[in-house]
DOLO-859455 format. One record per residue (C-alpha): x, y, z. Coordinates in Angstrom, 3 decimals, decimal comma. Layout:
// residues N
PT      east     north        up
PT         X         Y         Z
...
//
This chain:
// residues 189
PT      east     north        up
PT   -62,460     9,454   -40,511
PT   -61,609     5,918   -39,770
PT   -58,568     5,783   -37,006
PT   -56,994     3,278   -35,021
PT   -57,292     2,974   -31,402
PT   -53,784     3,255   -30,341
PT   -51,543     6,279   -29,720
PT   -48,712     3,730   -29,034
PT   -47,817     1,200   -31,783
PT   -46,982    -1,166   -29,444
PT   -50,855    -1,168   -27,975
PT   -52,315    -1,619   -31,416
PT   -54,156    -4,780   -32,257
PT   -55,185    -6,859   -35,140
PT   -57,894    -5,214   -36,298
PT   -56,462    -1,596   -36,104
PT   -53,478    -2,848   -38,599
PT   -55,945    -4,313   -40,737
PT   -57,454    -0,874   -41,036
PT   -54,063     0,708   -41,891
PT   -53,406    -2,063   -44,164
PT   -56,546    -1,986   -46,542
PT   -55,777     2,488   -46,268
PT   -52,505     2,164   -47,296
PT   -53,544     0,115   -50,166
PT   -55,835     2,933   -51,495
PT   -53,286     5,618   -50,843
PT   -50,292     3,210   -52,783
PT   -53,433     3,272   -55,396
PT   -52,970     6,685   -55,785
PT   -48,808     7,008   -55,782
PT   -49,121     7,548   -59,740
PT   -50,426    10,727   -59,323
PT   -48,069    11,967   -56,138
PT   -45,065    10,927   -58,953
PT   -46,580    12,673   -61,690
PT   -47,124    15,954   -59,574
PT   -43,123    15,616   -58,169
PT   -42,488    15,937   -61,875
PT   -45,041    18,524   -62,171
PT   -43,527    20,559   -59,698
PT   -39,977    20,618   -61,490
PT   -41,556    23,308   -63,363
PT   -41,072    25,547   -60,454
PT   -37,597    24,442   -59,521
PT   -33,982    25,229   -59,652
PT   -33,510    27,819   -62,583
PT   -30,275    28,996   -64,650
PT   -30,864    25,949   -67,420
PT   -32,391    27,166   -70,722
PT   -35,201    24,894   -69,783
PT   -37,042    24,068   -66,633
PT   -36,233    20,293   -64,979
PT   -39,750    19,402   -65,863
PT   -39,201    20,342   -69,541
PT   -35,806    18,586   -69,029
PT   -37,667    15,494   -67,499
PT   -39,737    15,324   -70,482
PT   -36,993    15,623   -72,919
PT   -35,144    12,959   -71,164
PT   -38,208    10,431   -71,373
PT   -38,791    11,341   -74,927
PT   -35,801    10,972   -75,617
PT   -35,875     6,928   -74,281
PT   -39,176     6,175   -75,300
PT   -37,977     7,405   -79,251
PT   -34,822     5,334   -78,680
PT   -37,590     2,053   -77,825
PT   -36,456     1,753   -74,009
PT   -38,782    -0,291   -71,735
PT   -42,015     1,401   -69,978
PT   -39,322     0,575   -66,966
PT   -36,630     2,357   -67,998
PT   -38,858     5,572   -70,039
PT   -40,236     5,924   -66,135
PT   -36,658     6,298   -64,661
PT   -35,838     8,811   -67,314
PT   -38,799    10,866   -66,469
PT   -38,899    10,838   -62,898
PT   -34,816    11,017   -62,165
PT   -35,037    14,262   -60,830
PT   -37,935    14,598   -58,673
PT   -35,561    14,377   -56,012
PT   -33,921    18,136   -56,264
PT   -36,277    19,468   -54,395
PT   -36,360    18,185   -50,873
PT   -32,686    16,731   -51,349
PT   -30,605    18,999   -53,777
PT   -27,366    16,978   -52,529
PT   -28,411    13,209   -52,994
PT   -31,542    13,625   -55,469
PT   -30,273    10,402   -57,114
PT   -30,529     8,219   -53,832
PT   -33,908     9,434   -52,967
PT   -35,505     8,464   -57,064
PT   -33,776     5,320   -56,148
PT   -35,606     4,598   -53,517
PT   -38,511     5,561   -54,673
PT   -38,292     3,738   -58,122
PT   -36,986     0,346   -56,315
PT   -40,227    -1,550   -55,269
PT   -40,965    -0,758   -58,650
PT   -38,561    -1,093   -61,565
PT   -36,090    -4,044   -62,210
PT   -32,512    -3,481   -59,952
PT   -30,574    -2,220   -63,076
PT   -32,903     0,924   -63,730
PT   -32,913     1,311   -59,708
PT   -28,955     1,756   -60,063
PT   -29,183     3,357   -62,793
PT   -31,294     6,402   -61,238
PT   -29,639     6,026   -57,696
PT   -26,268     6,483   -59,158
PT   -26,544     9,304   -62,197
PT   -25,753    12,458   -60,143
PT   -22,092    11,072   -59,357
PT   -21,763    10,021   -63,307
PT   -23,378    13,134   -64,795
PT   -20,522    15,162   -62,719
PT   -18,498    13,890   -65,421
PT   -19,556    16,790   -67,590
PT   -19,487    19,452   -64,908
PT   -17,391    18,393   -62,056
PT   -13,829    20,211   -63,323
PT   -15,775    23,412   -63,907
PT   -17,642    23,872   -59,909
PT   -14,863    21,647   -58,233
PT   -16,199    18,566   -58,099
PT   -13,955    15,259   -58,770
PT   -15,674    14,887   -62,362
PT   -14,062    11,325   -62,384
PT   -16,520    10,393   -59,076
PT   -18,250     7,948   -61,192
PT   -14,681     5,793   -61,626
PT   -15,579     4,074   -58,113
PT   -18,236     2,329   -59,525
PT   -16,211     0,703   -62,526
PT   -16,878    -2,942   -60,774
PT   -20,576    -2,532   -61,459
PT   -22,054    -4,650   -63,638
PT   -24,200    -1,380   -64,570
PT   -21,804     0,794   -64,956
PT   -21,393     1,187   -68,737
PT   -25,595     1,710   -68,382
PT   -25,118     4,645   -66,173
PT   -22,940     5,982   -68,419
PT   -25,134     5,711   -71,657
PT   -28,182     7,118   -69,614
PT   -26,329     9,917   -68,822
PT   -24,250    10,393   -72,240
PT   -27,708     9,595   -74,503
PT   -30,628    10,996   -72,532
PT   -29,872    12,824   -69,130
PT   -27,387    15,456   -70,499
PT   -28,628    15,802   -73,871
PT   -31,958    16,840   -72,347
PT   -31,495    20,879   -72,036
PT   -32,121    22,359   -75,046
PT   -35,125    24,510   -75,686
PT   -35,337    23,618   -79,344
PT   -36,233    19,869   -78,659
PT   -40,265    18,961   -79,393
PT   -40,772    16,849   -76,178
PT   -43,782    14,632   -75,969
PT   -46,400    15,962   -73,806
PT   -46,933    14,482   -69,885
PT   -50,250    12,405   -71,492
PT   -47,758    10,148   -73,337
PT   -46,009     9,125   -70,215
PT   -49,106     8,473   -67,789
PT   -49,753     5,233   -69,028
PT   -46,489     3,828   -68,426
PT   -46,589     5,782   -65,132
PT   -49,854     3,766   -63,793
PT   -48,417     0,617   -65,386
PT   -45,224     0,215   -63,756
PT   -46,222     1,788   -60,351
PT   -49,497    -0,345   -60,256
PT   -47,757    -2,967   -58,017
PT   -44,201    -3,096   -56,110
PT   -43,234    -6,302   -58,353
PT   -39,962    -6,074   -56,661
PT   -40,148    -5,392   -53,283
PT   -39,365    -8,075   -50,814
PT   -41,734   -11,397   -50,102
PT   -42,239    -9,706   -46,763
PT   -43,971    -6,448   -48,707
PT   -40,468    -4,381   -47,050
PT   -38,279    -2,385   -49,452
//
C-alpha cells in the first residue's frame, strides 16, 4: 500500500500530498456507490412506518422524477435521509452537507432544512413546535421546502405505491456526483 512518509502533517512534503491527492481522487471516484449503499442501508433502519426509509427514499424520488424534477433535485429526494442513521437528531444537516459540493444551493437548502418543515405534520402530536419551520419564512427557498415536503417527502409512506426500482436512479446518481461543480475555487466545501 502506497503511504506517505509523515506521521505529523506538518512534516509532510510535496510529493506525499501529491500521493493523497491523486488517492483521494479515486476514492471521490467511487462516492456514488458509498451514497447508493447509505440508501441501501435504510432498509435496515428505524422501523414503526408501514414501509422501510429505503422504500420511502424510493417513493420520494419516484415520486420527483414522475413530477419531471431535475437529475439535481430527483438525487436530493432520494438520498434525504441517509442521514438517520449516524445522526437521528440533525439527519437534514448532515444530507446537506453531503449533497452541497454537488447540487445547486437551492436543493442543498432544501435537504438541509426538511426535518424542521416536515415537523409540520407531526410536531403537535410528539411535542415538537410543529410551526419550527416559520423561522425560515425570509428564505428565498422557503415555499420550496415546503412543496418538497407537502408533494414528495410526506406523501412517500404508503405501501401501496409502485416505486421505481434503485437501477432507475443510478444514473443520475453517477451524473450529479461525478464532479463537486459547486464547491469552492479552492476545491474546500
Amino acid at each position: 500500500m502506497e503511504a506517505v512518509s509523515f506521521t505529523r502533517m506538518a512534516d509532510g512534503t510535496r510529493e506525499d500530498y501529491q500521493l493523497l491527492a491523486r488517492l483521494e481522487h479515486e476514492y471521490a471516484r467511487r462516492l456514488p456507490d458509498r451514497v447508493l449503499a447509505s440508501v441501501e442501508a435504510l432498509k435496515e433502519s428505524l422501523g414503526g412506518y408501514q414501509v422501510t426509509r429505503y422504500e420511502h427514499s424510493l417513493q420520494t424520488a419516484t415520486r420527483a422524477l414522475r413530477d419531471g424534477r431535475d437529475p439535481e433535485y430527483v438525487v436530493m429526494a432520494l438520498v434525504h435521509d441517509i442521514g438517520d442513521d449516524l445522526a437521528p437528531y440533525s439527519h437534514s444537516e448532515l444530507v446537506g452537507s453531503v449533497l452541497r459540493p454537488y447540487v445547486r444551493p437551492e436543493v442543498v437548502w432544501i435537504a438541509k432544512h426538511h426535518g424542521a418543515f416536515q415537523l409540520h405534520y407531526y410536531g403537535h402530536h410528539v411535542g415538537a413546535d410543529r410551526n419550527a419551520r416559520e423561522r425560515f419564512r425570509d428564505s428565498p427557498w422557503f415555499g420550496a421546502c415546503a412543496e418538497f415536503c407537502e408533494k414528495y417527502d410526506q406523501e412517500s409512506f404508503d405501501p401501496q405505491y409502485t416505486s421505481l426500482p434503485m437501477s432507475t436512479f443510478r444514473p443520475l446518481v453517477e451524473a450529479v456526483f461525478a464532479l463537486p461543480t459547486y464547491a469552492d475555487p479552492d476545491g474546500l466545501v
